[in-house]
Z-matrix of the N, CA and C atoms (Angstrom, degrees):
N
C 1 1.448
C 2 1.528 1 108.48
N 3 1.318 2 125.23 1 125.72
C 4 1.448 3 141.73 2 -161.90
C 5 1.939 4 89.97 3 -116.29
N 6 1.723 5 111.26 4 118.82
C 7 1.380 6 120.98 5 153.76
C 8 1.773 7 98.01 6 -99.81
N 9 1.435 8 90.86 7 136.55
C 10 1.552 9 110.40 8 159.49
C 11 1.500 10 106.45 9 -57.67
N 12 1.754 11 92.37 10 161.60
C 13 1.229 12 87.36 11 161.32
C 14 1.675 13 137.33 12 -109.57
N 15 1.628 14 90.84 13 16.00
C 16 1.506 15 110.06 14 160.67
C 17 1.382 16 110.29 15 -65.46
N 18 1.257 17 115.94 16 -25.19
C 19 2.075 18 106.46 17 -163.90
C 20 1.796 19 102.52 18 -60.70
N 21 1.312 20 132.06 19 -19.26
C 22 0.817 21 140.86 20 151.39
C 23 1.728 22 110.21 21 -8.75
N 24 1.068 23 94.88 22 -92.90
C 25 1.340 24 133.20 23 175.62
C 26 1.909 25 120.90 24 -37.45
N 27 1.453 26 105.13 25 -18.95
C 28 1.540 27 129.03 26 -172.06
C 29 1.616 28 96.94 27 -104.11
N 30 1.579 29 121.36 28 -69.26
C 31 1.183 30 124.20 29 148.82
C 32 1.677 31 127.86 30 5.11
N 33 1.901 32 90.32 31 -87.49
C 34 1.812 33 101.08 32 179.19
C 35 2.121 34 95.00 33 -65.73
N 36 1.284 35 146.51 34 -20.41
C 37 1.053 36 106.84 35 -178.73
C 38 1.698 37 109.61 36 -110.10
N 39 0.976 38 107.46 37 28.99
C 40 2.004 39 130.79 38 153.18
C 41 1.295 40 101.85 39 -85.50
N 42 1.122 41 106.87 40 -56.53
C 43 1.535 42 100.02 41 176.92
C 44 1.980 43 134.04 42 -55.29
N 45 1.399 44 81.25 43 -64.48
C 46 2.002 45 90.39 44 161.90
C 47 1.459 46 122.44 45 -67.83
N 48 1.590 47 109.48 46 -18.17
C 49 1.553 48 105.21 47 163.24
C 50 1.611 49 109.91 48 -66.32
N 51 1.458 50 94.01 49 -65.52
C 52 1.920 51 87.07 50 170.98
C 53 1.011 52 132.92 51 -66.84
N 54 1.297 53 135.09 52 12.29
C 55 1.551 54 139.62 53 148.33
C 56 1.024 55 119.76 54 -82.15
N 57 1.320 56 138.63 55 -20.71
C 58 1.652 57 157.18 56 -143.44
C 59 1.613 58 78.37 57 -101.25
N 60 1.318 59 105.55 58 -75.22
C 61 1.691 60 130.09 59 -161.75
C 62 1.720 61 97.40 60 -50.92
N 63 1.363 62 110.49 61 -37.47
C 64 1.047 63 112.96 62 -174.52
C 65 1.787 64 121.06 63 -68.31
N 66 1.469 65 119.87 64 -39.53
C 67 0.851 66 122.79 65 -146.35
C 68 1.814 67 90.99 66 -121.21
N 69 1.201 68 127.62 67 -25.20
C 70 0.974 69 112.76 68 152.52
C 71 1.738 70 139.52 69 -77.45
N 72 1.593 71 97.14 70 -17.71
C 73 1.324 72 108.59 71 163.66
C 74 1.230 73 125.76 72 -56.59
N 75 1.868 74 114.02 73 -88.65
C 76 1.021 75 157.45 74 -169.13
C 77 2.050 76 110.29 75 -49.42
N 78 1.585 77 75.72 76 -57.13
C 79 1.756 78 85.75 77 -172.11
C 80 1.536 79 111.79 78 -86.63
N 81 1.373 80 118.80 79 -50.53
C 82 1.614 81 119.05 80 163.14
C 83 1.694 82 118.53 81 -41.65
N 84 1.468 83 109.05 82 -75.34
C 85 1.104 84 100.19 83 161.05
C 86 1.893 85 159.76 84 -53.86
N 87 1.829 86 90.78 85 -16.92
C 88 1.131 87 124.66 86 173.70
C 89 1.636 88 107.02 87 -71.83
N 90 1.436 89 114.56 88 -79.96
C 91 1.617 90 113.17 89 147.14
C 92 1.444 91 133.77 90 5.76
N 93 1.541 92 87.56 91 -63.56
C 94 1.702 93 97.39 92 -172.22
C 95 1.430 94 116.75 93 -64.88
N 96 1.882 95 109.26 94 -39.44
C 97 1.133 96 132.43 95 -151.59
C 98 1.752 97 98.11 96 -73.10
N 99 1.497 98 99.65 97 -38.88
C 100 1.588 99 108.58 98 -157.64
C 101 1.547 100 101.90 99 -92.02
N 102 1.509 101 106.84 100 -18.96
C 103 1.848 102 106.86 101 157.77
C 104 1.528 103 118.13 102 -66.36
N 105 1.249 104 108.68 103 -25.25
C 106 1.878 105 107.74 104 -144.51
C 107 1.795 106 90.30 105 -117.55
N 108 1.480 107 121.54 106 -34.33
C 109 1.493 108 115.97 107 169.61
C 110 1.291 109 127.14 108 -88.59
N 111 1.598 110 116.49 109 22.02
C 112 1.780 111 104.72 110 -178.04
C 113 1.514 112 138.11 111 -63.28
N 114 1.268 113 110.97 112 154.69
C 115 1.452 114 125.12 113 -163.63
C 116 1.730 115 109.01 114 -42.26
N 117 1.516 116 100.58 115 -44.70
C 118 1.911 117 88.38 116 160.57
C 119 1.343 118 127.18 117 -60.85
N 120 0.933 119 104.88 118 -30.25
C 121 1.619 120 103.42 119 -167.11
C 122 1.860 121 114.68 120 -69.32
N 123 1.399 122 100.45 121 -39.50
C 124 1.402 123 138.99 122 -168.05
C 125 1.493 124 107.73 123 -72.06
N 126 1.504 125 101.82 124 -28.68
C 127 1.722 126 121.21 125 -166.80
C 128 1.473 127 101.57 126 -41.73
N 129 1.330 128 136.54 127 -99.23
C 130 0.989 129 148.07 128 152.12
C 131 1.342 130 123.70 129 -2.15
N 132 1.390 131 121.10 130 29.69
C 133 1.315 132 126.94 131 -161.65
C 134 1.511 133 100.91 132 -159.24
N 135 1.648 134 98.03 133 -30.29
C 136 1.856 135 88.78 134 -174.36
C 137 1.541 136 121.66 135 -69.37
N 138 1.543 137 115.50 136 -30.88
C 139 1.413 138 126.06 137 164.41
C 140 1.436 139 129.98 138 -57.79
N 141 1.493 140 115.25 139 1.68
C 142 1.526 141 137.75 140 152.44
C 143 1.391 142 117.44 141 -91.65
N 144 1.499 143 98.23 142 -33.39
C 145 1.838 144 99.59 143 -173.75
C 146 1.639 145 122.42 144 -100.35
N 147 1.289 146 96.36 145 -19.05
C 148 1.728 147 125.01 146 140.69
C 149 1.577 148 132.87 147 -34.08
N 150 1.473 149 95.23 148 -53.57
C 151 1.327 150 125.37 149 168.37
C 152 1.354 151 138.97 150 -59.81
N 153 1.552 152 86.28 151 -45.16
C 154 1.641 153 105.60 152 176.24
C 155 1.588 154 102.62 153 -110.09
N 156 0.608 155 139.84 154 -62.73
C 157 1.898 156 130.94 155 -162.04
C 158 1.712 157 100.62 156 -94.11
N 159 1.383 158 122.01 157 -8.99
C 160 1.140 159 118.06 158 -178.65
C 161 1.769 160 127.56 159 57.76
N 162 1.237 161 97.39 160 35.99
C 163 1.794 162 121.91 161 167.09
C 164 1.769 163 115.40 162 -160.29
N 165 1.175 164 107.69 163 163.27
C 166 1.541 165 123.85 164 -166.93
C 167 1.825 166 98.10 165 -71.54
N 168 0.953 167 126.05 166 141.10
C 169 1.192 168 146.74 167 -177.83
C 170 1.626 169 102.32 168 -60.77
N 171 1.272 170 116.42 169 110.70
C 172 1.926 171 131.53 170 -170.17
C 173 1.774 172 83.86 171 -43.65
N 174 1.725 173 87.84 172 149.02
C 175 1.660 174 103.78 173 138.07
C 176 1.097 175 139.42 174 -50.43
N 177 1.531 176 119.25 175 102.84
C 178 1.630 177 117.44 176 166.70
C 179 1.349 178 101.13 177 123.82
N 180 1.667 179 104.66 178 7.40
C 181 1.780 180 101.09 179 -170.16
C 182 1.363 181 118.37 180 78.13
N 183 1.027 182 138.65 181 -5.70
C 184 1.545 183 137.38 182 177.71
C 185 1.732 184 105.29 183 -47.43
N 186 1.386 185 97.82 184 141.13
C 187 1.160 186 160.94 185 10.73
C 188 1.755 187 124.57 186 -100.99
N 189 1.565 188 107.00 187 24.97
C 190 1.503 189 134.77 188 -148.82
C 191 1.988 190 86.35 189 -89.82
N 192 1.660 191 103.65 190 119.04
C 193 1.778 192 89.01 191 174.02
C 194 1.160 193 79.01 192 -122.57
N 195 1.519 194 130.33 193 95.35
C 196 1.674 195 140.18 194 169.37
C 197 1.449 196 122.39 195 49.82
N 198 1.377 197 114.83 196 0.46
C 199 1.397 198 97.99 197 -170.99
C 200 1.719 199 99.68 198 -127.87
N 201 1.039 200 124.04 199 17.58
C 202 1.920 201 142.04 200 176.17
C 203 1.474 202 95.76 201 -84.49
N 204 1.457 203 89.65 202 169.38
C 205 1.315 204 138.67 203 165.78
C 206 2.050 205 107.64 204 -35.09
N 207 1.103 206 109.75 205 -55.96
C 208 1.398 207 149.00 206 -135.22
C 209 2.212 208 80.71 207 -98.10
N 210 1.519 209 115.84 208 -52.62
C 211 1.336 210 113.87 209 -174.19
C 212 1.261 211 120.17 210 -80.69
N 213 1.760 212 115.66 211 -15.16
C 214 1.294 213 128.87 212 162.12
C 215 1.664 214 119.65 213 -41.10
N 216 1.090 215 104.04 214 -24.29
C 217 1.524 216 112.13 215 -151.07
C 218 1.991 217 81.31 216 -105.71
N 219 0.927 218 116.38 217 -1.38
C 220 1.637 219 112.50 218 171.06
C 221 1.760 220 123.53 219 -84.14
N 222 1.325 221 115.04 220 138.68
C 223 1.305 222 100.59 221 -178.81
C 224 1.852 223 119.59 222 -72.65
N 225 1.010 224 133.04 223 -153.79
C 226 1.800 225 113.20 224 -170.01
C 227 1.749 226 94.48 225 -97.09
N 228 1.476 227 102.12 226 -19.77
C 229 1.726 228 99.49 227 178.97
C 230 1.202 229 105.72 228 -58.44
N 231 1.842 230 102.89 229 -71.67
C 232 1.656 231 109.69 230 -163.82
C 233 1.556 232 114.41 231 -54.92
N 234 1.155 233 110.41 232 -17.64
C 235 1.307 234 119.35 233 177.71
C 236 1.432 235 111.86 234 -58.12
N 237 1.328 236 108.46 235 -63.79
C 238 1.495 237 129.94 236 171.56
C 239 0.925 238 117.91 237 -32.29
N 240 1.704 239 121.35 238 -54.00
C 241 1.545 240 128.06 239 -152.97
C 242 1.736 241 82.04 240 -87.85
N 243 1.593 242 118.21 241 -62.45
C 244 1.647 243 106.93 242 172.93
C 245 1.398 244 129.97 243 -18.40
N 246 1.731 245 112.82 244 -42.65
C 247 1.351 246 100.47 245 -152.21
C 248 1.596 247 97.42 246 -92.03
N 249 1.818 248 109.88 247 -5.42
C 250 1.100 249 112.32 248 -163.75
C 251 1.392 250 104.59 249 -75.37
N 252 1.519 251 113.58 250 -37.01
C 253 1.469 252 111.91 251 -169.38
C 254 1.334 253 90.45 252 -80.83
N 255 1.100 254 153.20 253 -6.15
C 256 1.685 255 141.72 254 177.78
C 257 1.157 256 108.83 255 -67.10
N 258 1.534 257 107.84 256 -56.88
C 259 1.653 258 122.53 257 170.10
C 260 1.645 259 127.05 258 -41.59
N 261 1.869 260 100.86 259 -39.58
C 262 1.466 261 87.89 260 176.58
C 263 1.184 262 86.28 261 -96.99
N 264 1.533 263 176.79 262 10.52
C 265 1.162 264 160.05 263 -175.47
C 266 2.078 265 95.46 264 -71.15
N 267 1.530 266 79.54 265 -68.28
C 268 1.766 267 93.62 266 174.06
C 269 1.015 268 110.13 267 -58.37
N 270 1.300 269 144.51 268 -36.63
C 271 2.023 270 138.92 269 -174.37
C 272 1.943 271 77.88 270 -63.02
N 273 1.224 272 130.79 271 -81.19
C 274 1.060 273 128.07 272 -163.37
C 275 1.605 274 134.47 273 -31.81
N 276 1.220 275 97.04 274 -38.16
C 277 1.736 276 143.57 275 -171.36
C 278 1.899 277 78.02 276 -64.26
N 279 1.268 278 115.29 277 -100.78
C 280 1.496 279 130.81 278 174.52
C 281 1.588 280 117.21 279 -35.01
C-alpha cells in the first residue's frame, strides 16, 4: 500500500478543522454557558431538579441548549449572545 505524499496535506487540515470546531465550539460556547448559567442564578431551580432527578442542576446549565427551563431565567440579550454561540457550536458540529 503506497500513501501519497499529498496525504500530508489532508492530515494538517483534519487537524485545523478539529481545532477550529474545537475552539469555537467547546470554548466560545463553553465560556458563554459558564458566564450566563451560574450557581446563583440557577439557585432557585435546584429544589425542582432535586425533586425530580434527585441531584443539583450540572454546571453551566446542562442539558439547557437556550430554549429550557434553565434559559428562561436569561435576559433577551444574554439569551441572544447564548443562542448565538449554540448556533455556531452546531454550524461547526455539521
Amino acid at each position: 500500500m503506497q500513501i501519497s505524499a499529498d496525504y500530508k496535506l489532508v492530515i494538517a487540515s483534519a487537524l485545523l478543522n478539529g481545532f477550529t470546531c474545537y475552539t469555537q465550539g467547546y470554548v466560545y460556547s463553553g465560556l458563554n454557558r459558564s458566564k450566563l448559567f451560574t450557581k446563583e442564578r440557577l439557585s432557585n431551580l435546584n429544589e425542582v431538579n432535586r425533586k425530580e432527578f434527585g441531584r443539583d442542576i450540572p454546571d453551566g446549565g446542562y442539558p439547557d441548549d437556550g430554549n429550557g427551563r434553565y434559559s428562561d431565567l436569561l435576559s433577551l440579550e444574554e439569551w441572544h449572545k447564548f443562542n448565538c454561540g449554540q448556533r455556531i457550536h452546531h454550524n461547526f458540529l455539521e
